[in-house]
C-alpha positions in Angstrom: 117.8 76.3 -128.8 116.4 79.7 -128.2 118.0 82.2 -126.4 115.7 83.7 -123.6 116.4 87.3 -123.0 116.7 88.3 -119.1 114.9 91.4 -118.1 117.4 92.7 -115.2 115.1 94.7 -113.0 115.0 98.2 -112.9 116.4 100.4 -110.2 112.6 101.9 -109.1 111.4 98.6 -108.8 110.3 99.1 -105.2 109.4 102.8 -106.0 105.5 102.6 -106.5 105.5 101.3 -103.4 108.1 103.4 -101.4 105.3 106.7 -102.9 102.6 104.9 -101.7 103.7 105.2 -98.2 105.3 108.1 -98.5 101.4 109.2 -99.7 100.3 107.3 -96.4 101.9 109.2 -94.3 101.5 112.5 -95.6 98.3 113.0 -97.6 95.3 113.5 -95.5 91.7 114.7 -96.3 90.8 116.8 -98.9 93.9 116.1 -101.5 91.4 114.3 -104.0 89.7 118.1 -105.1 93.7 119.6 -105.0 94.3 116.4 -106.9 92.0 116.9 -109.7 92.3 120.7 -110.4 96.3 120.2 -110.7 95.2 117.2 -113.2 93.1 119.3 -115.0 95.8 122.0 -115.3 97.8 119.7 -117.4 94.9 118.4 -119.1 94.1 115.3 -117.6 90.8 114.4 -116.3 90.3 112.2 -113.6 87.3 111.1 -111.5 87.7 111.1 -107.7 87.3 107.1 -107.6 90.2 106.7 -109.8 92.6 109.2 -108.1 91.6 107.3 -104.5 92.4 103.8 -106.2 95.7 105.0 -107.5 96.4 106.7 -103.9 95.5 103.0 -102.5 97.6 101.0 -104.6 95.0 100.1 -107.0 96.8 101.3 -110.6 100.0 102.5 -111.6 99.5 106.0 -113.1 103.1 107.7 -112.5 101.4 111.3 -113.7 98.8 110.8 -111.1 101.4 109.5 -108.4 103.4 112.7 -109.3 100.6 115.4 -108.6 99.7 112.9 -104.9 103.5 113.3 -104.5 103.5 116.9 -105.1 100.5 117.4 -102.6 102.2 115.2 -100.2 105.4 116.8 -100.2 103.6 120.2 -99.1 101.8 119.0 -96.8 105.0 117.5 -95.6 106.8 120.8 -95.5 103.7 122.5 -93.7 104.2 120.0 -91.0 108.0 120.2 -90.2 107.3 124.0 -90.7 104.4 124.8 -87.9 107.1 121.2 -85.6 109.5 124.1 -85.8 107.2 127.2 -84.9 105.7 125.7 -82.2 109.5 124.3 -80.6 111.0 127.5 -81.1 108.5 129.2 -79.0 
């Protein structure tokens, strides 16, 4: 009899998806031309269509997810930064 070896999931299973709402809520316009100079800064070149797939859920590139992440996370830390400027008035 063969054995059959059990892949146990890993624990980012659920990850791609957990970044692509994380990119939902907090990458707006504009973040595909931020998107590809930071690309090309590491030497990867990517066309616009391919960074908006990958930002959609169509593909799994984690170096591309990363840079969207990065964006996203500014953009993030703009927002709660001007939330608290304008409550501390």
């Amino acid at each position: 009899m063969t054995n059959i070896i059990k892949n146990l999931p890993q624990e980012n299973v659920h990850s791609h998806k957990e970044v692509l709402k994380f990119l939902d809520t907090y990458l707006k316009y504009g973040y595909v031309k931020e998107a590809k100079k930071r690309l090309l800064n590491k030497r990867l070149d990517y066309t616009s269509g391919t960074i908006r797939n990958i930002k959609n859920g169509i593909g799994e590139d984690w170096k591309e997810l990363n840079v969207l992440a990065e964006i996203a996370h500014e953009n993030k830390t703009a927002k709660e930064s001007v939330s608290r400027l304008i409550n501390n008035q």
